[in-house]
Backbone as CSV, one residue per row, in Angstrom:
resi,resn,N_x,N_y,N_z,CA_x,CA_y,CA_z,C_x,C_y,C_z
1,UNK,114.943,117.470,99.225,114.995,116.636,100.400,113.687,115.845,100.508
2,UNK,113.917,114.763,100.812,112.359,113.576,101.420,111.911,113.563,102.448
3,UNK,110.809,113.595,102.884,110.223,113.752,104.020,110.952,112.673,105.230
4,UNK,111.310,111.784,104.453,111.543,110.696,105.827,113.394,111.427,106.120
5,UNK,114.009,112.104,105.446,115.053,112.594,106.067,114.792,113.775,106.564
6,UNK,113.311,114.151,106.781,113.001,115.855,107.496,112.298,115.372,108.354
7,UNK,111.739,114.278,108.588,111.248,112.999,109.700,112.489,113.578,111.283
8,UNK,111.987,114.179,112.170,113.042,113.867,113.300,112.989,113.248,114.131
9,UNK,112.209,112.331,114.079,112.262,110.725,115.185,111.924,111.250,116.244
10,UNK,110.887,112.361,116.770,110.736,112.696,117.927,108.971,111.793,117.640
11,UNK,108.647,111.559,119.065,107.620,110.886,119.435,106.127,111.860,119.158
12,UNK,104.898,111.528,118.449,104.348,112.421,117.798,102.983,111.935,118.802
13,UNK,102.119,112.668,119.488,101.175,112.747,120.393,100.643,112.488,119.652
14,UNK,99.890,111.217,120.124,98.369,111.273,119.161,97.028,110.841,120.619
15,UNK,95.732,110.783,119.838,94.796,110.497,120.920,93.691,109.396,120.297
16,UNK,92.865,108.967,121.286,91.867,108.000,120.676,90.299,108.644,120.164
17,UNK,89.661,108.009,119.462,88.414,108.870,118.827,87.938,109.139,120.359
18,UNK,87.684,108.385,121.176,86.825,108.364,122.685,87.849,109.516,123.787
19,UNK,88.840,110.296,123.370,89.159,110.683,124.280,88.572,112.185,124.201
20,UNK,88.254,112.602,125.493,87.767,113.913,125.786,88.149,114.846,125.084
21,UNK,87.340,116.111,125.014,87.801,116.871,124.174,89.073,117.896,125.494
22,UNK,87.936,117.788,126.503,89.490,118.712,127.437,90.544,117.830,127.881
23,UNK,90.449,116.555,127.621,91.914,116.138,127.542,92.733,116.495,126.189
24,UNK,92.233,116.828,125.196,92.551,116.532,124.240,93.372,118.098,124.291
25,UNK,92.626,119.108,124.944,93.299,120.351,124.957,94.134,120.525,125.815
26,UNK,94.324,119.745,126.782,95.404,119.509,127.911,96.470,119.288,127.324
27,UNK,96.722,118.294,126.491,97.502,117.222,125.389,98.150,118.718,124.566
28,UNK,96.964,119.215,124.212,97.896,120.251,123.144,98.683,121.117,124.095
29,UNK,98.071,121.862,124.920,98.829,122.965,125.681,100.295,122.177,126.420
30,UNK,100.408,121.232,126.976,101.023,120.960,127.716,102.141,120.475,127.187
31,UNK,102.070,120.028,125.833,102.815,119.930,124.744,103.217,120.997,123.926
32,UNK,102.595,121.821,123.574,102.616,123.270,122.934,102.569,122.636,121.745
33,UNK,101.564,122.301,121.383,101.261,121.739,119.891,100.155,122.284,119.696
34,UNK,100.154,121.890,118.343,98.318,122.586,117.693,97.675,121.347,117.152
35,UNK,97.761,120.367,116.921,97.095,119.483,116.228,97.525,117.949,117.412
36,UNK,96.530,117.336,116.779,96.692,115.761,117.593,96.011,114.827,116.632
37,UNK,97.002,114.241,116.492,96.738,112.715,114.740,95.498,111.965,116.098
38,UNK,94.612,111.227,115.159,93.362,110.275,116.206,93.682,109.241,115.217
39,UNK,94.103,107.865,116.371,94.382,106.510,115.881,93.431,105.694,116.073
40,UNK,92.865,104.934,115.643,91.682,103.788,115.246,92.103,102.522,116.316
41,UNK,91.369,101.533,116.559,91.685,100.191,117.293,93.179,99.354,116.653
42,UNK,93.499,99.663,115.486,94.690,99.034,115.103,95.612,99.866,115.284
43,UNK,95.640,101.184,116.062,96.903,102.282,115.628,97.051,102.496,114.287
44,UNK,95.615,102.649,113.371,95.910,103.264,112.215,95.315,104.686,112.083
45,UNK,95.552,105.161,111.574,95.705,106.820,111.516,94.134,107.339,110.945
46,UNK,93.216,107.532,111.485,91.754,107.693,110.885,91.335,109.172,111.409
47,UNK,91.840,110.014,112.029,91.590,111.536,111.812,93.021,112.264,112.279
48,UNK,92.197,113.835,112.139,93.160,114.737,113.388,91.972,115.470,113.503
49,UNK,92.826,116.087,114.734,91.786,117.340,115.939,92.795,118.051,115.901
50,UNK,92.524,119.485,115.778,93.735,120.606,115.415,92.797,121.436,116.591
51,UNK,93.757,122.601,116.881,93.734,123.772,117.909,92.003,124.419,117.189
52,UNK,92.526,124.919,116.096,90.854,125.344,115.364,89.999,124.283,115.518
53,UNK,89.460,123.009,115.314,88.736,122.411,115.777,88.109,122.894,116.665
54,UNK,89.211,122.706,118.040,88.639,122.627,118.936,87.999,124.401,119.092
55,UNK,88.440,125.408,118.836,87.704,126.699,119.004,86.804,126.507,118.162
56,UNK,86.107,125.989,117.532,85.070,126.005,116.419,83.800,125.464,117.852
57,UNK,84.252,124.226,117.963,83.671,123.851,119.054,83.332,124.612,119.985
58,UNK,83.759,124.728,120.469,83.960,126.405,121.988,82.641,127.214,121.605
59,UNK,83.477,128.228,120.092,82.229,129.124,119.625,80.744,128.854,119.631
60,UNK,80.669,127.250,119.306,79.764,126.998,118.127,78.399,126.284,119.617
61,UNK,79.379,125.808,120.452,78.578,125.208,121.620,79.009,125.475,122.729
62,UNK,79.772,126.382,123.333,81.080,125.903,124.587,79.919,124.799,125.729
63,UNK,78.927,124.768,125.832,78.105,124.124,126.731,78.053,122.716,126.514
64,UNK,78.388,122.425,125.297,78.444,120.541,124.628,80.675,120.020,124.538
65,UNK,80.681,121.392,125.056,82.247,120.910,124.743,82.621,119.786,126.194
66,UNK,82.005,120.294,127.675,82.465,119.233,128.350,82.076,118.257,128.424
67,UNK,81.181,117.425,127.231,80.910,115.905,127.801,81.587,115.541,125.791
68,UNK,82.225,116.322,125.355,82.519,116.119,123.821,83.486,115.130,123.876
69,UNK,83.772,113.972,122.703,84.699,113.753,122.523,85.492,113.779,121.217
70,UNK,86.754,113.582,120.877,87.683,113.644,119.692,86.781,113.459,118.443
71,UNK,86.379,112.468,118.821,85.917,111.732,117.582,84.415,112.167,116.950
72,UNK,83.998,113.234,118.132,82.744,113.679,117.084,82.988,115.352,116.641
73,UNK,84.110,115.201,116.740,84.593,116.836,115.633,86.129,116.952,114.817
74,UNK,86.628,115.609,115.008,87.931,115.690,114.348,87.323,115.253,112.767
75,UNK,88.758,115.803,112.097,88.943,115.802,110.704,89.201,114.625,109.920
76,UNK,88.461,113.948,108.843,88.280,112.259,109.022,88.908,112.624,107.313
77,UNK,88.275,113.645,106.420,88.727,113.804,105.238,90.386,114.302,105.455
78,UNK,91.401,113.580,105.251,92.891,113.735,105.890,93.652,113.869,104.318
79,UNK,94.696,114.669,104.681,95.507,115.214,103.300,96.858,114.556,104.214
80,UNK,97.380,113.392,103.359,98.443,112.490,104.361,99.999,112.927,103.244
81,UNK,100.985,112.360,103.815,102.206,112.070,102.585,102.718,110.909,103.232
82,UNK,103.954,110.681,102.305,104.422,109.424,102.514,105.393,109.807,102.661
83,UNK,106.504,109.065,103.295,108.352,109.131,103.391,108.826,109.400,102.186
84,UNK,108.475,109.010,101.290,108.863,109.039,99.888,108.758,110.578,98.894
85,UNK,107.746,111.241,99.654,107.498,112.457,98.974,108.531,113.725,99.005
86,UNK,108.816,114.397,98.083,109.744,115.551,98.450,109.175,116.531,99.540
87,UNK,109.521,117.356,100.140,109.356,118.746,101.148,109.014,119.477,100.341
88,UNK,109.291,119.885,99.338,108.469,121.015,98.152,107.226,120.390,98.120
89,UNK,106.912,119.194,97.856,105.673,118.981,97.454,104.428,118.880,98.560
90,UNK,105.276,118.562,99.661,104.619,118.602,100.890,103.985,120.139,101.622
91,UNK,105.282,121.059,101.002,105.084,122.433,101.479,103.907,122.975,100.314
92,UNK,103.507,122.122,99.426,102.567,123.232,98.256,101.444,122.376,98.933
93,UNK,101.357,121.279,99.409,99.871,120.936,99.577,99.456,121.606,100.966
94,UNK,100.769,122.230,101.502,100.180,122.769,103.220,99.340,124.293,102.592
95,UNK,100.195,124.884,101.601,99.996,126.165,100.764,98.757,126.050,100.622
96,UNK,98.436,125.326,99.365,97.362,125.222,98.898,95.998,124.270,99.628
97,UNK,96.279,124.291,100.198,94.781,123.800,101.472,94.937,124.222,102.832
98,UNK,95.975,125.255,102.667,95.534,125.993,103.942,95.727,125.670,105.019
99,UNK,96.898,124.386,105.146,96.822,123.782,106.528,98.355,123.534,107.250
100,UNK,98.421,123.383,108.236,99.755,123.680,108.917,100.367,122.638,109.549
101,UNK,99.704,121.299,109.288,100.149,119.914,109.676,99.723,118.728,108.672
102,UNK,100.549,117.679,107.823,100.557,116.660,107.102,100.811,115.555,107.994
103,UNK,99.449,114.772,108.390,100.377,113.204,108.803,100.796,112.393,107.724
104,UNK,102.058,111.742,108.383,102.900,111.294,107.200,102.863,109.568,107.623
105,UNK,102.617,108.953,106.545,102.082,107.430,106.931,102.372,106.510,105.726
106,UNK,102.752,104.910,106.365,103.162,104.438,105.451,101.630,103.274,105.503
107,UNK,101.126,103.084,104.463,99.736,102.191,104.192,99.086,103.281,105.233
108,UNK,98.551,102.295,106.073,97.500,102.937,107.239,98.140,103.532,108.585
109,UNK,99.391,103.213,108.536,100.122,103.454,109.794,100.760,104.974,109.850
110,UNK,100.713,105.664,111.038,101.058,107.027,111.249,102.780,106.845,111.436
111,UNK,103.727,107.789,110.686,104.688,107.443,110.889,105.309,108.817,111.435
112,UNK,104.719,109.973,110.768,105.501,111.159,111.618,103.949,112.563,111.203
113,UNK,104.892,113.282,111.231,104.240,114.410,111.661,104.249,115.381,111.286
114,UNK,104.772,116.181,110.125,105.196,117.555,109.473,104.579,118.555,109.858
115,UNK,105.201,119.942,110.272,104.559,121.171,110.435,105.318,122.423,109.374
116,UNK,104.450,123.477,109.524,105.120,124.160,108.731,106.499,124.641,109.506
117,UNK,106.353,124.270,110.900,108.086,125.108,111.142,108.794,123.691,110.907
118,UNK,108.644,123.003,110.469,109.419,121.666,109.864,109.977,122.140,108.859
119,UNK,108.854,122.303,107.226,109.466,122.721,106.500,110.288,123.620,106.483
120,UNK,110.176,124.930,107.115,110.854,126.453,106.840,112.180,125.794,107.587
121,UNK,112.474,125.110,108.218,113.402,124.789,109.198,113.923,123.900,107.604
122,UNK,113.809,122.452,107.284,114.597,122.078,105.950,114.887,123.285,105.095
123,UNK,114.271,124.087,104.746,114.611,125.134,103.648,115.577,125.992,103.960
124,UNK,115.803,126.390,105.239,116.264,127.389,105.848,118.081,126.427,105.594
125,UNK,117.927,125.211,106.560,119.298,124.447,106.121,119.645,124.345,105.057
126,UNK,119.155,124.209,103.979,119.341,124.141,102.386,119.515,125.158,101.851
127,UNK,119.030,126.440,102.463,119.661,127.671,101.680,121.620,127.989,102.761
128,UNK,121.136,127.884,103.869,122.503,127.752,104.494,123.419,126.943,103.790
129,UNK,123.702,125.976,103.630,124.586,125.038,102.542,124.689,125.201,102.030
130,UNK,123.637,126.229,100.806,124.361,126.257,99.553,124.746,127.978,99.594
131,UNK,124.995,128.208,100.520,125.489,129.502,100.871,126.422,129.412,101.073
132,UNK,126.822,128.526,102.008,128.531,127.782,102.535,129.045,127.405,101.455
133,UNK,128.377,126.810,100.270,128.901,125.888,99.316,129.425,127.728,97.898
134,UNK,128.400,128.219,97.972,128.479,128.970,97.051,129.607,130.056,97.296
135,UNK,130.177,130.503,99.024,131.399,131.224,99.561,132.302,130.508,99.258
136,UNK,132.805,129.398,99.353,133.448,128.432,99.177,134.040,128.471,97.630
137,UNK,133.278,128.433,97.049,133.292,128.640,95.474,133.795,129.544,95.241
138,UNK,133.642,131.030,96.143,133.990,132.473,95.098,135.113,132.607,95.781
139,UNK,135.064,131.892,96.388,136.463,132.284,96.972,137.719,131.340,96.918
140,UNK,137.320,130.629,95.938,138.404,128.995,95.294,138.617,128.466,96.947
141,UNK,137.644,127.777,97.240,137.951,126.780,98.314,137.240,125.907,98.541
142,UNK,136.190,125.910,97.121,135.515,124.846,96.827,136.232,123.391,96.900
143,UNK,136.185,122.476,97.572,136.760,120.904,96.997,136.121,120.554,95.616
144,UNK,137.559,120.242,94.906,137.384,120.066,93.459,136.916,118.191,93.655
């Protein structure tokens, strides 16, 4: 499967480098999200601020966190995909770097949003189908 058909057209929160950091945690909770894509003056996609971020912050200063904003602790080195990429390949780069959200963008522009309950959710349908498909089969009621 391709990312842009595991794409579910739901509207993806994002924030500006200048916005607060406790708005920024408002944004997550109130949403029940963990991450927030940070868009540039053109709406192009130039960091994220994830839930850890922001506790790194907390730990590391909680006294500099209320005048903080997005943009001086979000993640600028970004691991992106494209519509075009498969879900396997998307799910080995979450694997292998450890991370639980891919913004997905076409040139500079943010187009969606992948999480890991994205993927497990495509995989999960794809083993269902070919479960349906494979009963179907043993039991000659496959369409020839």
């Amino acid at each position: 499967m391709l990312v842009r058909e595991a794409l579910s057209g739901k509207a993806v929160i994002t924030v500006i480098r200048s916005t607060p950091i406790r708005q920024a945690i408002h944004l997550l909770l109130e949403h029940r999200i963990s991450c927030l894509p940070v868009l540039g003056d053109k709406q192009e996609l130039i960091g994220i601020i994830s839930d850890k971020d922001i506790f790194r912050l907390l730990y590391e200063n909680a006294d500099a966190a209320g005048e903080s904003v997005v943009g001086d602790f979000m993640t600028t080195n970004l691991i992106v995909g494209l519509p075009s990429d498969d879900i396997g390949y998307i799910a080995t780069i979450m694997t292998n770097n450890r991370i639980r959200h891919v913004p997905i963008v076409d040139g500079r522009t943010l187009v969606g949003l992948l999480s890991v309950g994205d993927i497990v959710k495509t995989q999960i349908e794809g083993v269902v189908a070919e479960n349906r498909y494979l009963r179907q089969y043993i039991d000659g009621k496959y369409p020839a």
